[in-house]
N, C-alpha and C positions, 0 to 999 in steps of 0.2 A: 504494500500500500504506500509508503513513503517514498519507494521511488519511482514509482506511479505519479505519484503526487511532487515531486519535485522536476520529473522529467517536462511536467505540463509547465510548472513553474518558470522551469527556464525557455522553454519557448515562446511563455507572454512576455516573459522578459526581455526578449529576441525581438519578439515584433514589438512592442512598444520603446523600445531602444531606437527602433530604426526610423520612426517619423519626425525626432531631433535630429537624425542625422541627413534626412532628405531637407530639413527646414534650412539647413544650414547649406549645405550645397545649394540649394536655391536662393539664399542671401549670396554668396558668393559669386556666383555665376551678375545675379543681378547686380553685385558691385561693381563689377570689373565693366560691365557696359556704363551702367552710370559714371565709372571715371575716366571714360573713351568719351565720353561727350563731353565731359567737361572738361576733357582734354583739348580737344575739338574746339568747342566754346572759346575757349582764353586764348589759345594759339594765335586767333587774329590781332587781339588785343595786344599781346605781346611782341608781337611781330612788328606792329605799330608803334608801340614806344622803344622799342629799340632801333630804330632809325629815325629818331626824332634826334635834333642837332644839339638838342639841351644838354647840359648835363650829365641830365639822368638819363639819357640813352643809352652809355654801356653798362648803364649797371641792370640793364634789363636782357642782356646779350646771353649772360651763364645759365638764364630760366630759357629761353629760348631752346639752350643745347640739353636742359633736363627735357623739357615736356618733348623734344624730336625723343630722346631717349627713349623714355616714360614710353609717349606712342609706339616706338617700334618693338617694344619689349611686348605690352599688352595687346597690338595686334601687328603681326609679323606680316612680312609679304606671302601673297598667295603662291603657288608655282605653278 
């Protein structure tokens, strides 16, 4: 009877384990798009104050060469 009863045990524990684990893949998945847009997003902006003759235009040059990074990491060229 006990291990009857504990074999069931661990399989509720199985499946109910495994819908935090799909909740979170699904966070995941959905971050990495939401930070491709807002990668997306700022890029122009950045790209704009960094050839502005002020100033402050090189100091917006080194965010430039992160977010080309940034993007090419989180979505690569297709082949």
């Amino acid at each position: 009877m006990c291990a009857n009863l504990f074999d069931w045990l661990v399989r509720v524990i199985a499946i109910v384990s495994f819908a935090p684990y799909l909740w979170e893949l699904w966070k995941r998945t959905n971050q990495g798009k939401l930070m491709l847009g807002f990668l997306h997003g700022a890029k122009p902006l950045v790209e704009a104050m960094s050839k502005r003759a002020t100033s402050m235009g090189a100091d917006w040059e080194p965010l430039l060469v992160q977010i080309n990074d940034m993007l090419a990491r989180l979505q690569p060229p297709k082949p």
